[in-house]
Every structure is written in structure tokens, then in C-alpha cells.
N, CA, C and O atoms as CSV, one atom per row, in Angstrom:
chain,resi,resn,atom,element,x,y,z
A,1,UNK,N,N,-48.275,72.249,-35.713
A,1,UNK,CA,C,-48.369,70.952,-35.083
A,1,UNK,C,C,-47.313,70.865,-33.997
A,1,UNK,O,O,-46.285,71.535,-33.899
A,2,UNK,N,N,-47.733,69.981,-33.262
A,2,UNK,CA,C,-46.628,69.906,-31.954
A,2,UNK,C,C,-45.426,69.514,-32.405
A,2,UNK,O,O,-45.234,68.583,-33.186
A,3,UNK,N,N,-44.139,70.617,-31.644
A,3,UNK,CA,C,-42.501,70.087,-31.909
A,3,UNK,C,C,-42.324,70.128,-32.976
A,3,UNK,O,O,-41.315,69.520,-33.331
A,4,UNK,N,N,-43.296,70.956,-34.298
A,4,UNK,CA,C,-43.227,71.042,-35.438
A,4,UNK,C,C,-43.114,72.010,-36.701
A,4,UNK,O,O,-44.166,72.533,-37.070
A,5,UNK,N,N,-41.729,72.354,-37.531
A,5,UNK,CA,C,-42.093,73.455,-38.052
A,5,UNK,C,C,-43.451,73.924,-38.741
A,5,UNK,O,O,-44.092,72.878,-38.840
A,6,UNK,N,N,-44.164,74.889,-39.231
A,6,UNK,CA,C,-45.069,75.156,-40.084
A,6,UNK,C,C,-44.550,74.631,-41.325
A,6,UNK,O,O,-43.361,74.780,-41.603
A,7,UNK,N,N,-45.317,74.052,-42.060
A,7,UNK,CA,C,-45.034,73.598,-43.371
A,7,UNK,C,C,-45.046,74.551,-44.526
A,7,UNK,O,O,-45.996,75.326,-44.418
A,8,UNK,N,N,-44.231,74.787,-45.726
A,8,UNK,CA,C,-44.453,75.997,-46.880
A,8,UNK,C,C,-43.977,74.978,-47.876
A,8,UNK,O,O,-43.217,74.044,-47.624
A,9,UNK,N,N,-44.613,75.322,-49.252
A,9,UNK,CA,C,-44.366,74.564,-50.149
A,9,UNK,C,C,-42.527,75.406,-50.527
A,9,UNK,O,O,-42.122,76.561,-50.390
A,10,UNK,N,N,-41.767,73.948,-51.094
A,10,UNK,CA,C,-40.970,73.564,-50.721
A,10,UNK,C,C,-40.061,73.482,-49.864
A,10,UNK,O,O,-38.895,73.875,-49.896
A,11,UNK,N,N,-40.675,72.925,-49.046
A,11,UNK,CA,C,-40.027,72.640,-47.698
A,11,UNK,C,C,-39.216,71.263,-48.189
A,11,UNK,O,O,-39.181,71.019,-49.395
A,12,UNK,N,N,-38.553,70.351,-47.220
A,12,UNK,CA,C,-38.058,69.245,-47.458
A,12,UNK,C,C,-38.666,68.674,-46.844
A,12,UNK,O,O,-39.170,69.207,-45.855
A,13,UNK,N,N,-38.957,67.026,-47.203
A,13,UNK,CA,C,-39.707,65.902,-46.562
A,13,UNK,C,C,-38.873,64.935,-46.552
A,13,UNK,O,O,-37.760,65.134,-47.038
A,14,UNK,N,N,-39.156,63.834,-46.078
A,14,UNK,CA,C,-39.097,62.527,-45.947
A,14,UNK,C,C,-40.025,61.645,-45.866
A,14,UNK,O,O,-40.729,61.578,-44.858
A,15,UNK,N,N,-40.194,60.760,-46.990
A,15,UNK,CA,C,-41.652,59.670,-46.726
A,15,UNK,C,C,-40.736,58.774,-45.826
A,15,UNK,O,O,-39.507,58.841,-45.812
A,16,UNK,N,N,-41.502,57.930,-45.082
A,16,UNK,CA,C,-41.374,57.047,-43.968
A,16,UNK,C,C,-42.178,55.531,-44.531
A,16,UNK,O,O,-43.406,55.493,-44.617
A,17,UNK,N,N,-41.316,54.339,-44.883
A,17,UNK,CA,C,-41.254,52.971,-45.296
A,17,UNK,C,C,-40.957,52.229,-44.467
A,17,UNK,O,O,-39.827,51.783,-44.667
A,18,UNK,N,N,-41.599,51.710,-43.265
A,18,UNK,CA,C,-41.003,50.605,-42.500
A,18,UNK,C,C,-39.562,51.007,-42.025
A,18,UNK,O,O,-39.357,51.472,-40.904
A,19,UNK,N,N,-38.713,50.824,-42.834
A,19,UNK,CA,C,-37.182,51.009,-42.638
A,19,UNK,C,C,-36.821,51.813,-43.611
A,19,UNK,O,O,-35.868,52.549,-43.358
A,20,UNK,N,N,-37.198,51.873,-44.424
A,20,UNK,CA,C,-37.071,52.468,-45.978
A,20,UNK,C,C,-37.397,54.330,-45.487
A,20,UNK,O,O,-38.352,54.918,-44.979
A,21,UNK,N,N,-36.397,54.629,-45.845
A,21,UNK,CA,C,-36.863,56.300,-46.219
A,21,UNK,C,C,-36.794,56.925,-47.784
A,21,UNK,O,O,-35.884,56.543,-48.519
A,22,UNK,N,N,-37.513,57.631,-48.134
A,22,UNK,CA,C,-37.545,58.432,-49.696
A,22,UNK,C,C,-37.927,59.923,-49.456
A,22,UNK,O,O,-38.934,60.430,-48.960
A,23,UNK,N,N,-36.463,60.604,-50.119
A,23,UNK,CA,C,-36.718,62.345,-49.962
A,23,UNK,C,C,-37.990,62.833,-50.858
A,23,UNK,O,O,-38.352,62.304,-51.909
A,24,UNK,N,N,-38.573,63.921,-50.239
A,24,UNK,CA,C,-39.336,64.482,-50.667
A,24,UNK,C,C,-39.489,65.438,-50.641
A,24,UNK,O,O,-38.751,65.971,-49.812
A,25,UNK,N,N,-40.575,66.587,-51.503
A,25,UNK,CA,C,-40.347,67.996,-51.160
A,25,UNK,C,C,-42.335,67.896,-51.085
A,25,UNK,O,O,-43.212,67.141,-51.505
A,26,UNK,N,N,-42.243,69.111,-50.319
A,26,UNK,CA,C,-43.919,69.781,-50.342
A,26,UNK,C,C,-43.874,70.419,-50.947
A,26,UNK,O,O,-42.992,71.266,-51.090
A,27,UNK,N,N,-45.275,70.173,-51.826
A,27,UNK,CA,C,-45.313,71.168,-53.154
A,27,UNK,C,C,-47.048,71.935,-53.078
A,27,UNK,O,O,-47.587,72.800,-53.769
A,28,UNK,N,N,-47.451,71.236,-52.060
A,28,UNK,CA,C,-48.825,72.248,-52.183
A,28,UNK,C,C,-49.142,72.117,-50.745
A,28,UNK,O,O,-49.075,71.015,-50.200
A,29,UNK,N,N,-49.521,73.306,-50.028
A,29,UNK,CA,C,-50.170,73.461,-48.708
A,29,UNK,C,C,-51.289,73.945,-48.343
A,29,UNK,O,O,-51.523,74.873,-49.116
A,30,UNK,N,N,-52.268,73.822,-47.462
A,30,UNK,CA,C,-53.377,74.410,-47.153
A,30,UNK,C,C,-53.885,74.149,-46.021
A,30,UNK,O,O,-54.530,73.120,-46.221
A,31,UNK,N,N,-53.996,74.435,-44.973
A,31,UNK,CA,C,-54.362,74.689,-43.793
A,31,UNK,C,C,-55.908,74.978,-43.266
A,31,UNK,O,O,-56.522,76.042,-43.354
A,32,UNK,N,N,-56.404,73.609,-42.639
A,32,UNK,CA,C,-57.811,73.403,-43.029
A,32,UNK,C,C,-58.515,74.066,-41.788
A,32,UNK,O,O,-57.739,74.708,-41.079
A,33,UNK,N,N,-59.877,74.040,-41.369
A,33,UNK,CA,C,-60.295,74.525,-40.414
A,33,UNK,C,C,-60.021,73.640,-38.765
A,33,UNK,O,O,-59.734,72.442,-38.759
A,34,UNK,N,N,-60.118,74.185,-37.889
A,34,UNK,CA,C,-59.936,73.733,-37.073
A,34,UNK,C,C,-58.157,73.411,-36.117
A,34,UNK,O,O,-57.732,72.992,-35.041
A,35,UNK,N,N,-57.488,74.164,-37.922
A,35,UNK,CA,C,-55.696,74.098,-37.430
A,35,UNK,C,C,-55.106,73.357,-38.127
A,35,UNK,O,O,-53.918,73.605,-38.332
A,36,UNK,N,N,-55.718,72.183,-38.743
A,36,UNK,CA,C,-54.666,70.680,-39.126
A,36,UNK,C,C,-54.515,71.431,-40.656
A,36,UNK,O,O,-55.061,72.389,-41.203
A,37,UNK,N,N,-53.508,70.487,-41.010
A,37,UNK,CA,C,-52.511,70.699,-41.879
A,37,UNK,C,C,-52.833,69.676,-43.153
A,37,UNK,O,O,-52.840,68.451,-43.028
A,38,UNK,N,N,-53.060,70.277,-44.220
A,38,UNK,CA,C,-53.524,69.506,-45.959
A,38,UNK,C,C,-52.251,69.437,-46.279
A,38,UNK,O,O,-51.751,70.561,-46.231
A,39,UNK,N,N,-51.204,68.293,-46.707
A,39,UNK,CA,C,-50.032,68.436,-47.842
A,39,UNK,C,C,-49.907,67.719,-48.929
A,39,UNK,O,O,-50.101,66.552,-48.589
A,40,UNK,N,N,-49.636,67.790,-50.321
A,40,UNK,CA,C,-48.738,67.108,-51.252
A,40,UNK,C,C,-47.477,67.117,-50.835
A,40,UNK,O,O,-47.016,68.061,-50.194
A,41,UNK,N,N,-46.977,66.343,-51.073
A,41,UNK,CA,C,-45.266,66.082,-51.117
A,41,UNK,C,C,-45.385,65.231,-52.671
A,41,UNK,O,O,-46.290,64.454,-52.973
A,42,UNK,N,N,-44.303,65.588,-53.464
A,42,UNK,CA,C,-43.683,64.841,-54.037
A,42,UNK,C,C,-41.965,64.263,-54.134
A,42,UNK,O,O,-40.954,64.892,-53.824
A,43,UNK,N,N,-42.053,63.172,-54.554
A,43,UNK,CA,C,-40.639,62.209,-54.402
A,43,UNK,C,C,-39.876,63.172,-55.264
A,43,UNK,O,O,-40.222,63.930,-56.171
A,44,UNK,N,N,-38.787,62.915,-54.723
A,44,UNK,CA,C,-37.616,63.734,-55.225
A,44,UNK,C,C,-37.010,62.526,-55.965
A,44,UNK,O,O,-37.478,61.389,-55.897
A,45,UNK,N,N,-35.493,63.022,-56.964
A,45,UNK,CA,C,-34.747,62.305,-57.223
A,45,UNK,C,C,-33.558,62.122,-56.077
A,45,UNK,O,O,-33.263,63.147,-55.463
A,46,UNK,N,N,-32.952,61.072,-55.786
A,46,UNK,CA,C,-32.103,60.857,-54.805
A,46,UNK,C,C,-31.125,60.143,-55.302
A,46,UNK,O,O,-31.269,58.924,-55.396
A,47,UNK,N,N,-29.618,60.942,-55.830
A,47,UNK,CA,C,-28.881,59.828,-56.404
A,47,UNK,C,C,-27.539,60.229,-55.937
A,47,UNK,O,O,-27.109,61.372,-55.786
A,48,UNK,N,N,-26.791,58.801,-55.679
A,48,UNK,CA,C,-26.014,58.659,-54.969
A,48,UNK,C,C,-24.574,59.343,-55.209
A,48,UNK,O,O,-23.940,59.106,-56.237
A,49,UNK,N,N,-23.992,60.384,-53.996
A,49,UNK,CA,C,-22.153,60.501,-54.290
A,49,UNK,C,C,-21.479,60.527,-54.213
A,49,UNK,O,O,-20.576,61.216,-54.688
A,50,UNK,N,N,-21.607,59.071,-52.944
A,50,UNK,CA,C,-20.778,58.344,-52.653
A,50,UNK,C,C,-21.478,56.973,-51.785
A,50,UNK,O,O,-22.676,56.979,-51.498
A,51,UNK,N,N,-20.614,55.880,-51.436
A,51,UNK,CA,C,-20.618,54.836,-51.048
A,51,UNK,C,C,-22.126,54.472,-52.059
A,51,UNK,O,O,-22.633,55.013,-53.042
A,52,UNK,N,N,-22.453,53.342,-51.258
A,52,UNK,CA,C,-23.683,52.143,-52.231
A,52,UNK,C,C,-25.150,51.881,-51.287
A,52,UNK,O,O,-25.372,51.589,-50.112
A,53,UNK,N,N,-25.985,52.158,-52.494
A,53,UNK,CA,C,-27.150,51.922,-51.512
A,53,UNK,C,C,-27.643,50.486,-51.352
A,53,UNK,O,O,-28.792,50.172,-51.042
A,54,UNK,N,N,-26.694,49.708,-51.586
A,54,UNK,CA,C,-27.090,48.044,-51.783
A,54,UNK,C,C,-26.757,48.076,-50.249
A,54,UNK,O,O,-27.713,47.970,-49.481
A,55,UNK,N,N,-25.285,48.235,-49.644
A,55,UNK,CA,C,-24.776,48.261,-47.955
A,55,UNK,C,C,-25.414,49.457,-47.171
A,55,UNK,O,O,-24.848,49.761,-46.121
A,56,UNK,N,N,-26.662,50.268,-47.592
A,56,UNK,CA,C,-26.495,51.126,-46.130
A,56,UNK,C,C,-25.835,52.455,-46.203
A,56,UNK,O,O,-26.164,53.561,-45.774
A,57,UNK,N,N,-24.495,51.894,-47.076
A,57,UNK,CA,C,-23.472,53.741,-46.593
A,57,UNK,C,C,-23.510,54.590,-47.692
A,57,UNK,O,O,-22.512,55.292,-47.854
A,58,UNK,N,N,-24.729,54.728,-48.749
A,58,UNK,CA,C,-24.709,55.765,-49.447
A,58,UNK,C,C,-25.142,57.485,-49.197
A,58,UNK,O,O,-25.926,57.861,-48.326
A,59,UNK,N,N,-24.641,58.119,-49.887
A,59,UNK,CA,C,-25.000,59.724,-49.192
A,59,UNK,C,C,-25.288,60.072,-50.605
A,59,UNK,O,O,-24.743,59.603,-51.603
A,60,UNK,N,N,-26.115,60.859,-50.548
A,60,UNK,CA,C,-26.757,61.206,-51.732
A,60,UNK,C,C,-27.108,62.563,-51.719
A,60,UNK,O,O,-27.195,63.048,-50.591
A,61,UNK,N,N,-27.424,63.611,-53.048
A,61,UNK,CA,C,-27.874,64.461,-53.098
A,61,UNK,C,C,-29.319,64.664,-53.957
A,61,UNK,O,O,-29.829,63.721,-54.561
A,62,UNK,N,N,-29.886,65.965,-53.932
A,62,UNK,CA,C,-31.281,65.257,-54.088
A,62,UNK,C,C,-31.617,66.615,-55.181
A,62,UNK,O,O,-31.087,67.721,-55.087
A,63,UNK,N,N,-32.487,66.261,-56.069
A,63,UNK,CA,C,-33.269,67.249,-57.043
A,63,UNK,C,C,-34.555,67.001,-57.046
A,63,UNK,O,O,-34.996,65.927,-56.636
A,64,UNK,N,N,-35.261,67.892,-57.476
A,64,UNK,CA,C,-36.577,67.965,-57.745
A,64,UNK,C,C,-37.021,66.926,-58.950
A,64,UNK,O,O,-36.269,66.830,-59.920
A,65,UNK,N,N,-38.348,66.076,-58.892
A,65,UNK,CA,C,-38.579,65.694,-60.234
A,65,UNK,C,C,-39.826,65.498,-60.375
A,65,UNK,O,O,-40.524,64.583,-59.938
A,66,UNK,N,N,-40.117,66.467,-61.056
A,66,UNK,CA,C,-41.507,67.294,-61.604
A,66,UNK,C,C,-42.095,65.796,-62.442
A,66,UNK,O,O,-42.899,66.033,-63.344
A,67,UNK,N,N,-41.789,64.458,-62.231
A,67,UNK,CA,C,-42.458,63.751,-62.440
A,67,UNK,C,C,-42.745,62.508,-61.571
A,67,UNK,O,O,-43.331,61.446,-61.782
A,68,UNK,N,N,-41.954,63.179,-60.260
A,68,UNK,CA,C,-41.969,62.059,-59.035
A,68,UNK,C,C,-43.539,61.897,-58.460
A,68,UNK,O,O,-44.380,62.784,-58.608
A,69,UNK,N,N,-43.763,60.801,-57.876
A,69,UNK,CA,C,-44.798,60.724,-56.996
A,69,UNK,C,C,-45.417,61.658,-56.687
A,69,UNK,O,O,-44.788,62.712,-56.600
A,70,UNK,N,N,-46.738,61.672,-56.425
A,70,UNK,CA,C,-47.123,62.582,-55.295
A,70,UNK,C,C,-48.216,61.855,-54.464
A,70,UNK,O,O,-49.069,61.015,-54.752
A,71,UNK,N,N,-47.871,62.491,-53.338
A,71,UNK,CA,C,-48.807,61.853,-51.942
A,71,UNK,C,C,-49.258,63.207,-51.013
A,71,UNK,O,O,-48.712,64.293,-50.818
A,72,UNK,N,N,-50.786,62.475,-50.443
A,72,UNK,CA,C,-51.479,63.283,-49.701
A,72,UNK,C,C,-51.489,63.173,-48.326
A,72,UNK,O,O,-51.957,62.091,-47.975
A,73,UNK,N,N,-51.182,63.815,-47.509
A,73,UNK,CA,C,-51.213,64.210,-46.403
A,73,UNK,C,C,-52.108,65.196,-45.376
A,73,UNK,O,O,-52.534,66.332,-45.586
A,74,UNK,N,N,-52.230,64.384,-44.244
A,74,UNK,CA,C,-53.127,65.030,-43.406
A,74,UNK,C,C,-52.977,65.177,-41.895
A,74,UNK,O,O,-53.419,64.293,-41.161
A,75,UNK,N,N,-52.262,66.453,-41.313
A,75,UNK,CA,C,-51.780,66.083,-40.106
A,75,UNK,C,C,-52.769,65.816,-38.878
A,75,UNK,O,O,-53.977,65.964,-39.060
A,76,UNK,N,N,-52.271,65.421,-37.617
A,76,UNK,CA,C,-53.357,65.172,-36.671
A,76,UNK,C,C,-52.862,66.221,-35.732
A,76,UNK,O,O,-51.699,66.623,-35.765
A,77,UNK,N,N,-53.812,66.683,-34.847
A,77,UNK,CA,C,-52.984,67.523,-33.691
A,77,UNK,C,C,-52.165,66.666,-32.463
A,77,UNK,O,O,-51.920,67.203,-31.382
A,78,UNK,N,N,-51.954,65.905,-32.633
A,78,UNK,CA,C,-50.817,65.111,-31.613
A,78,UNK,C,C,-49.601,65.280,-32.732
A,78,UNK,O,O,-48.664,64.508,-32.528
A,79,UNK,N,N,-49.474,66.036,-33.721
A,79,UNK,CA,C,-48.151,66.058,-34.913
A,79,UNK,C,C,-47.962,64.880,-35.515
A,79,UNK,O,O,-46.981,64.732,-36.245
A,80,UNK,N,N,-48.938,63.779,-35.290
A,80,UNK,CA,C,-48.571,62.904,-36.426
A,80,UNK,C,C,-49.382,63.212,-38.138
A,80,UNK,O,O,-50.480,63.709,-38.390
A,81,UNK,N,N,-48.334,62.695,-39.046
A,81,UNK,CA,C,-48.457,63.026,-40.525
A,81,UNK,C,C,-49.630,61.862,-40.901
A,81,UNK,O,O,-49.573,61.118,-39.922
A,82,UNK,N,N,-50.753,61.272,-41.892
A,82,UNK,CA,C,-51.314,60.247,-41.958
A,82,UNK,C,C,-51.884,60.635,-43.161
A,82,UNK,O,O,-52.741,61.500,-43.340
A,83,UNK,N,N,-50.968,59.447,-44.507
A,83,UNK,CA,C,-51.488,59.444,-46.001
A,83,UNK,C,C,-52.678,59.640,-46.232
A,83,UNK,O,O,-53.150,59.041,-45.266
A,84,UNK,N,N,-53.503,60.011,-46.758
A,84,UNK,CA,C,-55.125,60.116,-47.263
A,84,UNK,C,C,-55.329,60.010,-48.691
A,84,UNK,O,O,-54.435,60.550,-49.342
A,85,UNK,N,N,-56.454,59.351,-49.510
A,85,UNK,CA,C,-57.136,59.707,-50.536
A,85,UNK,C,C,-58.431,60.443,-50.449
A,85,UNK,O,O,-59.196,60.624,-49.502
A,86,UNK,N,N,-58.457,60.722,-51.376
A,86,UNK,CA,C,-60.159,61.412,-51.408
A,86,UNK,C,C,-61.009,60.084,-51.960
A,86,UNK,O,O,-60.842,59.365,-52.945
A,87,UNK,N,N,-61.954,60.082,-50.930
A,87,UNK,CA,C,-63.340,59.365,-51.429
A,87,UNK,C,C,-64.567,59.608,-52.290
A,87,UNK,O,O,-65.710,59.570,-51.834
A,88,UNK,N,N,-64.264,59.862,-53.581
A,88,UNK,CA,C,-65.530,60.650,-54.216
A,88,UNK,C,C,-67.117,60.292,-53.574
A,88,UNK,O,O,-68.105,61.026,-53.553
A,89,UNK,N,N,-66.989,59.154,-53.163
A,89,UNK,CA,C,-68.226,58.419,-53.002
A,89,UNK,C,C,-69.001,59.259,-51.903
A,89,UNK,O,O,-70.164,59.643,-52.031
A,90,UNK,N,N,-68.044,59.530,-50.613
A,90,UNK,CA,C,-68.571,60.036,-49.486
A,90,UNK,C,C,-68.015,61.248,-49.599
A,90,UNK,O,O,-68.558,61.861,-48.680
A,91,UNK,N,N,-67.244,62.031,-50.160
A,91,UNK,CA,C,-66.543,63.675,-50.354
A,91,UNK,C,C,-65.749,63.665,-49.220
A,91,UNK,O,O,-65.668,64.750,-48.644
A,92,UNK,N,N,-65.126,62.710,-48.733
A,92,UNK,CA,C,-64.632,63.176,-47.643
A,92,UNK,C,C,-62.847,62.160,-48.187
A,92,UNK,O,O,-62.769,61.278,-49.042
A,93,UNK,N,N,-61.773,62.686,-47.383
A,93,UNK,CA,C,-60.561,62.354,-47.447
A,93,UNK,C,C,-60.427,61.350,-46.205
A,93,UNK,O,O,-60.575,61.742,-45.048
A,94,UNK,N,N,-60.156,60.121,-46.516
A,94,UNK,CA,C,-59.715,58.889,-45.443
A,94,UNK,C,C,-58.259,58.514,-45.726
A,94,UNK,O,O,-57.627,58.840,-46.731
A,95,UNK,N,N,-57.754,57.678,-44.549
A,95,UNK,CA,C,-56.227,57.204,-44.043
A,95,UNK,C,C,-56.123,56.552,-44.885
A,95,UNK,O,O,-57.224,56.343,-45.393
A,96,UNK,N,N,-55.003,55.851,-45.577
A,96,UNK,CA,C,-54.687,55.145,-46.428
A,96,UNK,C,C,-53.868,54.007,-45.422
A,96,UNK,O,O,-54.030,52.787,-45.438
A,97,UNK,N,N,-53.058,54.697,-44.658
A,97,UNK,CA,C,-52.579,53.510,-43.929
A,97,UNK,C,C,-51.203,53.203,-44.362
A,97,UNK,O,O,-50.567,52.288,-43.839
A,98,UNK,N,N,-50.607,54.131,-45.545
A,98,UNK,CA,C,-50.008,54.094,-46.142
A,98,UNK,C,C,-48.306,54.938,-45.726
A,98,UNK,O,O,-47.775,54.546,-44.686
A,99,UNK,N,N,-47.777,55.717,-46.315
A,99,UNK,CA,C,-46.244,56.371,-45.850
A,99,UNK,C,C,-46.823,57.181,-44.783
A,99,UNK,O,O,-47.965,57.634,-44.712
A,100,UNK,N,N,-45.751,57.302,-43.880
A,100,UNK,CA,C,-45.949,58.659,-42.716
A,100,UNK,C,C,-44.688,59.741,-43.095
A,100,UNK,O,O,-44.094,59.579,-44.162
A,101,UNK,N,N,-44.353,60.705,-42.300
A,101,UNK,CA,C,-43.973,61.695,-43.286
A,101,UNK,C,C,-43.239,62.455,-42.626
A,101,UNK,O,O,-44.131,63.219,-42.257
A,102,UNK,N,N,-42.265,62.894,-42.145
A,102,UNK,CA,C,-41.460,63.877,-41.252
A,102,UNK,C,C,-41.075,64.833,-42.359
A,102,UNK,O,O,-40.437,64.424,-43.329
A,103,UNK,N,N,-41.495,66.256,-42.224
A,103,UNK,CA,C,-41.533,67.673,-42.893
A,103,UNK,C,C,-40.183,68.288,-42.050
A,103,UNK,O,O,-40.031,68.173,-40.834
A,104,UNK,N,N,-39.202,68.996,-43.020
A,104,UNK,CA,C,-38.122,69.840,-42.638
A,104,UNK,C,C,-36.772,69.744,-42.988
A,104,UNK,O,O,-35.841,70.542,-42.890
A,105,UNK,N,N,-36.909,67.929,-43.672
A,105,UNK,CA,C,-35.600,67.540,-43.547
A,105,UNK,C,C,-36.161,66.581,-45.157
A,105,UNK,O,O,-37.359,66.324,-45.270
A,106,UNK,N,N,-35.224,66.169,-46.205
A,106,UNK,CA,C,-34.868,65.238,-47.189
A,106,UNK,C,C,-34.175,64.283,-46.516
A,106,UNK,O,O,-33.299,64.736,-45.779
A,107,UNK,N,N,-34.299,63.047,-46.540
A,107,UNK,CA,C,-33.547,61.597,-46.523
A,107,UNK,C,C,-33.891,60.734,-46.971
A,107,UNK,O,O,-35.058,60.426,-46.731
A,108,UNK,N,N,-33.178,59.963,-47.763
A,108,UNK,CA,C,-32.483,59.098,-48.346
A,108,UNK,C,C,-32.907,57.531,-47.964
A,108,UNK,O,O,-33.366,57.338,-49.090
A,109,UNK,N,N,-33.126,56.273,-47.308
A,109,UNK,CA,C,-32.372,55.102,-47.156
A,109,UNK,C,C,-32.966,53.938,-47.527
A,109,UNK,O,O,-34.189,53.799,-47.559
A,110,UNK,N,N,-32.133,53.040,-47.828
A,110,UNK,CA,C,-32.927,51.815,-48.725
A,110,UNK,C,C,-32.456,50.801,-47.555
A,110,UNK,O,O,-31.278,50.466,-47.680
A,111,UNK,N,N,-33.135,50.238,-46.434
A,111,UNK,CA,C,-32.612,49.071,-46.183
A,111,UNK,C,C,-31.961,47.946,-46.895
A,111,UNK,O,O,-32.598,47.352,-47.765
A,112,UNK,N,N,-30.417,47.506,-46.523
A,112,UNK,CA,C,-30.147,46.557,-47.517
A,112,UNK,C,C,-30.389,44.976,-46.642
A,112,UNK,O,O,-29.730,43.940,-46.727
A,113,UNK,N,N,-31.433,45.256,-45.918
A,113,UNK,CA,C,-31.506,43.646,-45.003
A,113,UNK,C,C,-32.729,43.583,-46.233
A,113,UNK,O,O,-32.757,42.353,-46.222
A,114,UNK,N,N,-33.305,43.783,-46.820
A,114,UNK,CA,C,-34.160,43.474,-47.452
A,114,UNK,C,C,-34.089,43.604,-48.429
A,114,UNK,O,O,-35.019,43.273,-49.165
């Protein structure tokens, strides 16, 4: 994808919340026809070691947790990431509309304006 590493399962992620970020790792890949990019990511654990995630200035380190979330992903060729479910009804995978997703990097942040 454009400006974008290739994705490999465990790579590091980041789900994307409005303001809100949550680390993640890719745990399953597949590379569909035409070029675009199939992913799971699941949520990592993210816990803090130092400062507070109530203000903003926490730094955290991150583990795997084989019981975190998982979310589907579907890249576009302009490099944007875009959540999907599968539709049994029609067999086909649609947008959810839901997290977007920057692959390469784990982060962390809880807005505390909210």
C-alpha cells in the first residue's frame, strides 16, 4: 500500500478512536487478488509505567493478549485501512465504519477531555 510497510503477522498496530488510540498486533494476513490487503489485528494489553492515563502523560508497555479483541481489516489502494464484517447473507465483506488502523507501530492513548 502507498507510504506503507507490507504487513506480517505480528507486526505492531494501532486501532484509531476519534482521539482515542489502542495498541494492537496483526495476527493473521492474506493478500487478496487484485493487491489489497485482508488483516486481523488483535488488542493488546497496554499497561501503564509511568505517569496516568486519566491526564494524557502515561507511557506504557504493551503484551500480547490472546484474549484481546479482534478486528477485520481491509486495505484500499490509496493506503487507507477500513474495518469490515463478513455478510453471510451476500458472501461478501462490507465497511463497518468502524476503527481505522495504522500498521508498524503500537500506541497507547486515552483522551482525558473525555
Amino acid at each position: 500500500m502507498v507510504g506503507q510497510p507490507d504487513p506480517f503477522e505480528g507486526m505492531g498496530a494501532t486501532l484509531l478512536a476519534w482521539t482515542d488510540r489502542h495498541a494492537a498486533t496483526i495476527v493473521a494476513v492474506r493478500k487478496m487478488t487484485g493487491g489489497r490487503w485482508f488483516l486481523i489485528v488483535r488488542e493488546d494489553k497496554a499497561i501503564v509505567i509511568s505517569g496516568s492515563a486519566h491526564n494524557g502523560s502515561a507511557e506504557y508497555r504493551y503484551e500480547a493478549n490472546p484474549r484481546g479483541t479482534e478486528h477485520s481489516f481491509r486495505g484500499d489502494a490509496d493506503g487507507t485501512w477500513h474495518e469490515v464484517a463478513f455478510n453471510p447473507e451476500t458472501n461478501r465483506w462490507k465497511k463497518t465504519g468502524g476503527y481505522g488502523l495504522r500498521i508498524g507501530e503500537r500506541a497507547e492513548y486515552r483522551d482525558p477531555s473525555f
